[in-house]
C-alpha angles and dihedrals in degrees: 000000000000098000092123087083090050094046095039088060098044090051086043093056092045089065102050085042097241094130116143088014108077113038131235128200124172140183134232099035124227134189085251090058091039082054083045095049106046077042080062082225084121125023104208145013123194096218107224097208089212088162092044096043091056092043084060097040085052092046092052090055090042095059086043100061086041093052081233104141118290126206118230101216126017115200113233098229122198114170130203108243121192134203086246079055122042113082081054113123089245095051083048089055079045101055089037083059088052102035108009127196115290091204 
């Protein structure tokens, strides 16, 4: 994860109290930038779904060794998820594709 540049510039602007005037989107997600973002200290993060990307890769391996169907090419989504958005159902199948779940 590379969320320490999104969350240096956020305290950064903090400090020079530039805060909500100069925007800040970062990538990866963690539960330090989702803090960040509902706090409106940053305005977007582009979820990389690392956990969900290997479940699929795994998948894909899975259905291989089975003879079950493969897909060729599997898209590395990573979707932009705002403060208005991100206690949605859909941000929350987003984040337990980044940090699922330890139970």
């Amino acid at each position: 994860m590379y969320d320490e540049a999104g969350t240096g510039a956020a305290k950064v602007l903090e400090t020079r109290g530039l805060t909500g005037k100069i925007g800040i989107a970062v990538a990866d997600g963690s539960p330090t930038t989702i803090a960040l973002l509902k706090a409106n200290a940053i305005q977007g993060i582009f979820f990389q779904e690392a956990v969900g990307q290997g479940i699929d890769g795994t998948q894909q391996v899975f259905n291989a060794l089975t003879d079950a169907p493969v897909e060729k090419d599997l898209a590395l989504v990573m979707p932009l998820v705002t403060a208005d958005k991100i206690d949605t159902p859909e941000a929350k199948a987003v984040i337990a594709r980044v940090f699922p779940s330890s139970n």
